[in-house]
Phi, psi and omega in degrees: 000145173254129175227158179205122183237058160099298182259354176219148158261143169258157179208100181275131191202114196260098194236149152287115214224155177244275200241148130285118103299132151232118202293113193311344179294303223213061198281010169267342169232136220231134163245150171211139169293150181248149279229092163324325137328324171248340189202150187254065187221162186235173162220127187268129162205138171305334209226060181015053168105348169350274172226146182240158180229133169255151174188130167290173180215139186278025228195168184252095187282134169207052142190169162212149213208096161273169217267127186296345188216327176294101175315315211264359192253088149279151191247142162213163210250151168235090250287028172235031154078045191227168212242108182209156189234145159212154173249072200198003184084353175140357188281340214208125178227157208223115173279147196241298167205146214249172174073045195235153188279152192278138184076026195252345165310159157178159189300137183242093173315133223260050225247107146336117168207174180245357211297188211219086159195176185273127158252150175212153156255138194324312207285295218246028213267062165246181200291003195231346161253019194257149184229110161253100203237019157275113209306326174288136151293115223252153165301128160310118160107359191270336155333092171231167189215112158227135168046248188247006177243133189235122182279102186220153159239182203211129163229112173264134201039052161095327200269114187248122152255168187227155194220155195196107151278128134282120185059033186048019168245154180042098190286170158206156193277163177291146187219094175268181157297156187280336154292015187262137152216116194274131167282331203199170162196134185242146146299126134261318169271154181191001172320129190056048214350078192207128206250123186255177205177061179289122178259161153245122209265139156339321183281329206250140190241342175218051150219142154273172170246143158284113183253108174268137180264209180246173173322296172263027161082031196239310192240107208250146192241157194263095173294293167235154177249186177011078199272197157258135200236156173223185132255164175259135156342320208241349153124340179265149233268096165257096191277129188266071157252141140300132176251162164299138145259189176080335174232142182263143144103046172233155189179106196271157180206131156233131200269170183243107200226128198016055187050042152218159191267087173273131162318151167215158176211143163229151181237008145203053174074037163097017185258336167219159179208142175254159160266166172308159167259145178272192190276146160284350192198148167260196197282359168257018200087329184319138158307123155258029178023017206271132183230153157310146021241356182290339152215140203206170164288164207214133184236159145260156208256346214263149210243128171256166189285306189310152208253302217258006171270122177288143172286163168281358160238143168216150163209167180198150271245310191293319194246074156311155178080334201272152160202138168236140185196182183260141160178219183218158160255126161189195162304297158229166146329128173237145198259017141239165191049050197280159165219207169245119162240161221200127170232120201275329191298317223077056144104018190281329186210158187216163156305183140228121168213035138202156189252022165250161153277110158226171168287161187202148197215150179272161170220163174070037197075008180102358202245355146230186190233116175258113167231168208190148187286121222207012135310105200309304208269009181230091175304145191220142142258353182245174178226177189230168215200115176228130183271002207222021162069064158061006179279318198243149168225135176257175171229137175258151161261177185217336201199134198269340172222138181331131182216141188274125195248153153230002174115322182250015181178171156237128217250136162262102193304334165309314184225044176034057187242148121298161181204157183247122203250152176239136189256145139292090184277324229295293186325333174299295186287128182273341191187157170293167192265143186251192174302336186264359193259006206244160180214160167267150169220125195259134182277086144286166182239101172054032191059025193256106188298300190318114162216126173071042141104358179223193179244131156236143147221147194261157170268180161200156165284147209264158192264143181118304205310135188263071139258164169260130157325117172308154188262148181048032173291201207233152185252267175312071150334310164206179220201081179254127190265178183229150155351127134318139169215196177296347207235001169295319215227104177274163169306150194262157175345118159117326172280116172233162176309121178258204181275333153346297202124342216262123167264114186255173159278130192294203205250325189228032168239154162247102168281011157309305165293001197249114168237034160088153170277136169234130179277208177314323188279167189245051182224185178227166094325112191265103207300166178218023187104301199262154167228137192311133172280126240282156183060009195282148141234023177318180170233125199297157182275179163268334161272061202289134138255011172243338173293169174281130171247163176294131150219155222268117167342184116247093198329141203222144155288136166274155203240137177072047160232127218273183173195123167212163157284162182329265184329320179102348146317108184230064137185189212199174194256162164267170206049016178276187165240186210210139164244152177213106188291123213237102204240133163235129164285333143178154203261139168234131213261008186046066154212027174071025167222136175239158185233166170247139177207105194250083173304348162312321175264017177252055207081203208246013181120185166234113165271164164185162211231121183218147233263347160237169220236144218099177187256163187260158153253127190227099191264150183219124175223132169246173188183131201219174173328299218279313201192195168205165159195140187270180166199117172269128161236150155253115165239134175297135156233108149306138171236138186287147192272111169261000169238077188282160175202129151293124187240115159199155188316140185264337194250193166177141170293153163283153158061021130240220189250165214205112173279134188215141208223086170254120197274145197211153203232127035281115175296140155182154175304104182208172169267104185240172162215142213232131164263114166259124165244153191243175168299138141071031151291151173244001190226166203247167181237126227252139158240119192261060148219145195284004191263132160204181193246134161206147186258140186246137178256013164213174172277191189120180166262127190244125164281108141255144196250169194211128199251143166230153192232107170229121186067256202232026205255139165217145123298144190217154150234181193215157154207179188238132124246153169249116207267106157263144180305318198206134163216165162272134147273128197220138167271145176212134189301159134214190194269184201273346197297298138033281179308330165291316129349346208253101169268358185067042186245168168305314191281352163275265273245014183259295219285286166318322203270298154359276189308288201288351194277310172320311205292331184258061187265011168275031161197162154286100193270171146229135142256168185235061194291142169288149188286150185064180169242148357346099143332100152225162188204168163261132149323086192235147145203120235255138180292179182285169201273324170283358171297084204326330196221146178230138185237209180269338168290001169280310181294327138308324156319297185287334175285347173284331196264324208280342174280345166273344205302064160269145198260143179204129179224129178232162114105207204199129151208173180288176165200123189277177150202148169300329200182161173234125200251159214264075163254098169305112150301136179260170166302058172338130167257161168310068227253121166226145185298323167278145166278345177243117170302128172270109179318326168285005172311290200312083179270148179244139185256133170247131210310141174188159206294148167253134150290115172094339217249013190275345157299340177322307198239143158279114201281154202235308165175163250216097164239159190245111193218129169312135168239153203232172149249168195226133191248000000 
């Protein structure tokens, strides 16, 4: 509905409403959310609210992010970590991608680079298009991209660094003072190509420091200390700095000074800071007596996310000078007895021109003041209106009954709607501003002309005139620069402010080591403490003492030379190949010419391939006249294990050691760990050698298995021994025909071991035959199992029996087998319960016919094996 009541226009649109959005690109198109609860739809509008397009949506939308230059293009977030895009303005939507931390997204400038971090395109952004190019695993959430700068830090043994690409080339590490050591650190800034930084040092626990970099963010200065910090419900880090707009190098901060909290303003990006002077009278007039330094004005600084809700501070591009904000006079800040205050100067003297909190807004270009009551729980119908940069205000209605505001809607308790109003100001103006209606203001610090180093002088509208701005009309009339002077300059790395005014060297820089980069010439810039402040526009003196002067190279040892692979990995397969990247930070050739010399940007690296398993020292060394310096990694090279094999005894005594061997193929030299689980352990007995000793403490049959473990590779054998108080062992010969016959594989010498075991069935036997030739084999013989007690007469039994035993082996016969089974027999040692071996053990088997035993086996396929008898 349109209603007019003489002085605003209204535009009513009855909606269940969440969120506003407006597209920074584009302030004719507008989106909002619909109340999730009742519905998953947006409303779209072109025309800056006109008309609205509805369109669902399948998803919980709860952040959003446009596009720096593209209008129609958005990323927007979902609280189950998920990720969608549209290029269509809000019509059409894609999940791009899931699992993403929250608010870690961000439009990625399409910029040549090298930087070391994962990149995708929206469109195509899956796991085969992703580019991971930070040689490190970097901290979860620690990724930011502002402007021209990408942020990561790395934390090792406890120990956090921070990294910075500048222009999308290359990281370098962050270089604070060295006594600063950071619990933390937030980006605030990246404004002018310049890094603002709140840290927090080991000493602070609810205040950060302001740290300002150099151009490319690398080497950082101290501003303020113990700024004031908050959280947000949701973990992030909110800091009370303001930048001014409309003037460059102004900046309001409140600081924490013997546990009360004060307003501060620099008039040059942070190299000295003041307190507010407060208003001389308050909004009734009344003398506030308040004098420095013991008493002053105090603002709060917060900035809200929502574009159509006012901070509780504003300034705006179109109205230099002008700020409005909330706050108090006394000794510190208070979250009472609030009021409103204003300054036409840039902070030199302020207003008091409500004793209330209200919102406030520029109109006209900055060229009026609109405020209005944003108390939820206090219905209003006017609003109040100033032409004169806040000295005088009028009020207006807007509405014939009292209505409850939040800044983003208006809710009517009659009929329990929102509604969204767009007001008309036009009706205020009488006319465009002509040449007579305009003044000049020239921008001063405490009557000090010269600010960021030049004379500005501004145009403004003169006050009282009921005019409209011309549009985009020009502000700033001139621009004079000025003499460089000390405060022109801030301390350079290694420098701090003193009480002078004066940048000395700290207590832990020398500036002696520092000679400079040298290009072709054979000369540097040499720091003299100080560096210019970034937006600065002074102008050098004929005495300059603060810029950096040429001084004559001096030959130097090279420095800063790193060695990583291609990947950031350190290790490998054998036979892969390994590229391994070389970094010098820079070379001096001791003839005044240094180079940068990076083989990452040189071809593809240096590979090699390497052909045995271990770990290597993979050393880089430079070296010049002067000095040299090296740089070392160790890499694993690894081979996966394609075989295991248990090597162990088939009989063993209780309670003696038992030697076990697990042999594992390909040999090469590598790091593996062997799990040995023993019978009814719940837990493994873990080794990095493939060899141990272990005593089994009762008889029986013992299962063990033996686990290798390589990379992600694990492999197993499993074998039975049988543990007895006492056995016999007899070694047995056999004749050379025996040997021709002998293919050495494990299932013949299981199958031949068989055969003789079957053949002795009046005691319990085991045999072993051994690998290779001579054909030999082992004996084993075990009392019977059912015997409840084994004495000494068992054991004179089994040596009695074992002294009779002859073996005569003839003839050649067939032997079917059933099945081949993939067992190695190992090399048994000779184990016998007597320590003295019976010299008859040693039997010679002689070639003889075989008889009886071919039932034994289900034919399978045919081999030709000596068969024996045993009398």
């Amino acid at each position: 509905t349109l209603i007019s009541d003489g002085e605003v226009l209204h535009i009513s649109v009855g909606s269940n409403l969440a969120c506003l959005y407006v597209c920074p690109t584009n302030k004719r198109k507008i989106m909002m959310l619909s109340d999730p609860e009742r519905e998953h739809s947006i409303l779209i509008s072109s025309d800056e609210g006109a008309s609205f397009e509805k369109y669902s949506i399948n998803f919980y939308m709860d952040g959003l992010l446009f596009h720096p230059t593209q209008e129609n293009w958005l990323l927007a977030s979902s609280p189950d970590n998920k990720v969608y895009s549209t290029m269509d303005f809000g019509r059409t939507w894609q999940l791009i991608s899931e699992n993403v931390t929250t608010g870690r997204f961000f439009w990625y400038d399409l910029i040549p680079d090298s930087a070391q971090y994962a990149k995708c395109r929206a469109q195509r952004c899956t796991e085969s298009n992703k580019q991971y190019l930070f040689p490190e695993d970097i901290d979860t959430n620690s990724l930011v991209v502002q402007d021209d700068y990408v942020f990561v830090q790395v934390t090792k043994s406890g120990q956090t660094s921070y990294f910075v690409s500048y222009m999308r080339e290359s990281f370098k590490q962050i270089q604070l003072p060295k006594y600063c050591l950071p619990k933390d650190m937030h980006i605030i800034s990246t404004d002018e190509k310049q890094v603002f930084a709140a840290v927090q040092e080991w000493n602070q626990n609810d205040t950060y420091s302001l740290y300002i970099s150099d151009s490319p963010g690398v080497y950082f200065t101290l501003s303020l200390e113990h700024l004031r910090t908050r959280r947000e419900p949701g973990g992030n880090l909110l800091v009370d700095l303001y930048k001014v707009e409309g003037i460059n190098g102004i900046y309001l901060a409140n600081k924490l000074v013997h546990r009360e909290v004060k307003t501060f303003i620099t008039y040059n990006k942070g190299q000295t800071w003041a307190l507010l002077q407060a208003p001389n009278t308050d909004v009734f007039g009344n003398s506030l007596h308040c004098i420095l330094p013991y008493c002053s004005l105090h603002l709060h600084l917060d900035v809200p996310v929502n574009p159509y809700l006012p901070g509780r501070i504003s300034s705006t591009d179109s109205a230099p000078g002008i700020i409005v904000a909330t706050g108090n006079v006394g000794t510190e800040l208070s979250s009472t007895n609030l009021g409103m205050f204003v300054t036409s100067d840039a902070g030199n003297s302020w207003i008091h021109i409500f004793e209330e909190e209200l919102g406030v807004w520029f109109l006209d270009n900055g060229g009026a003041l609109v405020a209005v009551s944003l108390i939820a729980t206090v219905p209003t119908r006017h609003i109040w209106i100033s032409l004169d940069e806040g000295r005088k205000w009028d009020r207006h209605s807007f509405s014939l009954a009292p209505l409850f505001l939040d800044g983003s809607g208006i809710l009517d308790y009659s009929s329990s709607k929102w509604h969204l109003i767009k007001i008309d100001y036009k009706a205020i103006f009488s006319r465009r501003c002509m040449d007579g209606d305009y003044q000049t203001w020239h921008l001063n610090n405490k009557g000090e002309p010269c600010v960021m180093g030049e004379k500005q002088t501004f145009m403004k509208r003169r006050p009282g005139a009921r005019c409209m701005l011309a549009q985009g009309y020009s502000r700033v009339i001139s621009s004079e620069p000025c003499v460089c002077r000390q405060y022109d300059f801030e301390c350079d790395y290694g420098y701090e402010r003193q009480v002078d005014g004066k940048c000395s060297s700290a207590f832990w820089f020398n500036p002696n080591t520092i000679t400079g980069s040298c290009g072709i010439s054979q000369n540097f810039l040499n720091s003299t403490g100080y560096r210019k402040v970034l937006s600065n526009n002074c102008k050098e003196g004929g005495n300059d003492v603060y810029s950096a002067r040429k001084q004559q190279c001096s030959p130097r040892p090279p420095k800063g030379l790193r060695l990583m692979t291609s990947h950031g990995e350190l290790t490998a397969t054998v036979g892969s190949n390994v590229t391994f990247l070389v970094h010098l930070d820079d070379v001096n050739f001791g003839d005044g010419i240094t180079v940068m010399y990076n083989l990452s940007q040189r071809g593809d690296g240096i590979k090699h391939n390497y052909r045995a398993a271990g770990i290597f020292r993979v050393t880089a060394h430079a070296e010049n006249s002067q000095g040299y310096d090296s740089s070392s990694m160790f890499l694993h090279i690894t081979s996966p294990v394609e075989h295991v094999y248990l090597s162990a005894p088939i009989v063993a005594i209780v309670k003696n050691e038992v030697n076990l061997t697990a042999v594992v193929w390909p040999v090469y030299q590598r790091i593996l760990t062997f799990f040995w689980w023993f019978e009814n352990s719940s837990e493994p007995l873990i080794t990095l050698d493939g060899s141990i000793t272990y005593t089994f403490q009762k008889e029986g049959k013992n299962k063990v298995m033996v686990q290798v473990s390589s990379g992600c590779n694990i492999l197993q054998d499993t074998k039975v021994i049988i543990v007895k108080k006492f056995f016999k062992s007899l070694l047995l010969s056999f004749s050379p025909t025996l040997d021709d016959h002998n293919p050495d594989i494990p299932e013949w010498r299981e199958d031949v071991g068989r055969v003789v075991r079957t053949a002795v069935s009046q005691v319990h036997l085991l045999v072993s035959l051994f690998p290779g030739v001579p054909t030999t084999a082992e004996l084993f013989i075990l009392p019977e199992t059912q015997l409840p007690e084994h004495g000494k007469g068992d054991k004179e039994a089994l040596k009695q029996y074992a002294s009779q035993l002859n073996f005569k082996c003839h003839g050649k016969c067939d032997i079917s087998f059933v099945y081949f089974y993939g067992v190695c027999l190992s090399l048994a040692p000779l184990v016998d319960s007597n320590p003295i071996h019976n010299s008859s053990a040693m039997l010679m088997l002689l070639s003889v016919a075989f008889v009886g035993l071919a039932a034994l086996f289900v034919f399978k396929f045919k081999r030709y094996v000596p068969c024996c008898y045993i009398n």
